[in-house]
C-alpha positions in Angstrom: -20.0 -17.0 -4.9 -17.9 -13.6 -6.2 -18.3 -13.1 -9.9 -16.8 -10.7 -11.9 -17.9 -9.6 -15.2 -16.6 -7.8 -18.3 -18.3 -5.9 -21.5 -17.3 -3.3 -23.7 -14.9 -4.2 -25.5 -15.0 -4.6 -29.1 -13.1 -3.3 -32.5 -12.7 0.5 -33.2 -9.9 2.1 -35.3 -7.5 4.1 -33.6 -7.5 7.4 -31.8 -11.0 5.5 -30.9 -12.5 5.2 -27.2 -14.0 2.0 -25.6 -15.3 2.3 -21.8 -15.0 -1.1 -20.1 -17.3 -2.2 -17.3 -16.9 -4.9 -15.2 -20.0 -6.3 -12.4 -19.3 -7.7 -9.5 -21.3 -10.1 -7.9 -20.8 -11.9 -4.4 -18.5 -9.1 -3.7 -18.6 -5.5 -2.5 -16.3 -4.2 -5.2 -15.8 -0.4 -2.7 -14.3 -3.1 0.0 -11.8 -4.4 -2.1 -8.1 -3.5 -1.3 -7.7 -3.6 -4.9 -9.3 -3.8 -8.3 -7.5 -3.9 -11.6 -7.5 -4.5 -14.7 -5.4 -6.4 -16.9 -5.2 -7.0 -20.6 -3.4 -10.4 -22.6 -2.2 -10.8 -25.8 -1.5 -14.7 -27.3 2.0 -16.0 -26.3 2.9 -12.8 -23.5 2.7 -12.5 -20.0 -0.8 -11.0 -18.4 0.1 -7.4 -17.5 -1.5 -4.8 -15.6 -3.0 -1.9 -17.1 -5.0 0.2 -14.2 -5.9 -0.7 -10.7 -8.0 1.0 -7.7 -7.7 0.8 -4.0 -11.2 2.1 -3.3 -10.5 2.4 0.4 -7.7 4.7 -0.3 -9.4 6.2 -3.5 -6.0 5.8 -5.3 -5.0 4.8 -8.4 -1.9 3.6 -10.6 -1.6 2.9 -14.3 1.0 1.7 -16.3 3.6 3.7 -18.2 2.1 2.7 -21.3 -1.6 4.0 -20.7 -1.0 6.7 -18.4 -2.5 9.8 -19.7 -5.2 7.8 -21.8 -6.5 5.0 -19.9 -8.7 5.8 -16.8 -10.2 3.8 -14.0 -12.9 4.4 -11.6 -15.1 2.6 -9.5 -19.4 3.5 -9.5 -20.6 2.3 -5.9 -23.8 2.5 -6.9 -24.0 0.0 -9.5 -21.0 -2.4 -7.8 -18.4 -1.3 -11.1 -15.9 -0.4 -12.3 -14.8 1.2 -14.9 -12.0 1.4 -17.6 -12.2 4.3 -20.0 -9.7 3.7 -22.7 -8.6 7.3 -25.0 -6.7 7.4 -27.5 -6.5 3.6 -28.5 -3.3 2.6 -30.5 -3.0 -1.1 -32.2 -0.7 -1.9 -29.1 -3.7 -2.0 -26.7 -4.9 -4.7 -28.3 -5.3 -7.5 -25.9 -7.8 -9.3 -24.0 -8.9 -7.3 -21.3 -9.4 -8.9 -17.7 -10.8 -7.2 -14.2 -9.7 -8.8 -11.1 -10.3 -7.7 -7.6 -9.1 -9.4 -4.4 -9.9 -7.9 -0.7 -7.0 -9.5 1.1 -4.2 -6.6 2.1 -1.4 -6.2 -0.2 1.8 -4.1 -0.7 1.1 -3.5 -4.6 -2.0 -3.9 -6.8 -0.1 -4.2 -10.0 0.9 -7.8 -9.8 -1.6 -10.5 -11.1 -0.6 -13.2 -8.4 -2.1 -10.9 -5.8 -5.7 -11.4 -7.3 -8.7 -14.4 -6.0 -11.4 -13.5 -8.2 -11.0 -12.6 -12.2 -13.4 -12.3 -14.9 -13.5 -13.8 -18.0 -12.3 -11.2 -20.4 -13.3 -9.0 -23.0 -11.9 -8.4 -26.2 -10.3 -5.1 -27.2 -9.2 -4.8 -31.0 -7.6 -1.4 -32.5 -6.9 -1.3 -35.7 
């Protein structure tokens, strides 16, 4: 039974950092094909934020965090990571990992993903 689970999100003014974590469980998150991470406002589309192939060690991030958002996966403790610089009230969102180990040409799209977590909230004020 995969699980996947979020913390570390919470409220912090802007210009702030949060570092989100998310567990897996059931699932060997370095054999995924892809790991991402996601974020949802009320009323909008789920978008991606940051993803991770760990078997190619790559990574991709949208336009709107590139340069402040970073993802990375820890082996060791079966997580990854999302550290978020910089925050601006636009990042707020609730924030979702998903991972899937099924090939795919992109890691950016949601429809790709089996397994999600529940969330976590991010708020910048």
């Amino acid at each position: 039974h995969v699980q996947l689970v979020e913390s570390g999100g919470g409220s912090v003014q802007a210009g702030g950092s949060l570092r989100l974590s998310c567990a897996g469980t059931g699932i060997h998150l370095s054999s995924a094909f892809c790991v991402g991470w996601f974020r949802q406002v009320p009323g909008k589309e789920r978008e991606g934020v940051a993803s991770i192939r760990p078997g190619a060690t790559t990574t991709a991030y949208a336009s709107s965090v590139r340069g402040r958002f970073s993802i990375s996966l820890d082996t060791a403790k079966n997580t990854v990571f999302l550290q978020m610089n910089s925050l601006k009230p636009g990042d707020t969102a609730m924030y979702y990992c998903a991972a899937d180990i099924r090939y795919s040409t992109t890691c950016e799209i949601t429809t790709m993903y089996a397994y999600w977590g529940q969330g976590t909230q991010v708020t910048v004020s």
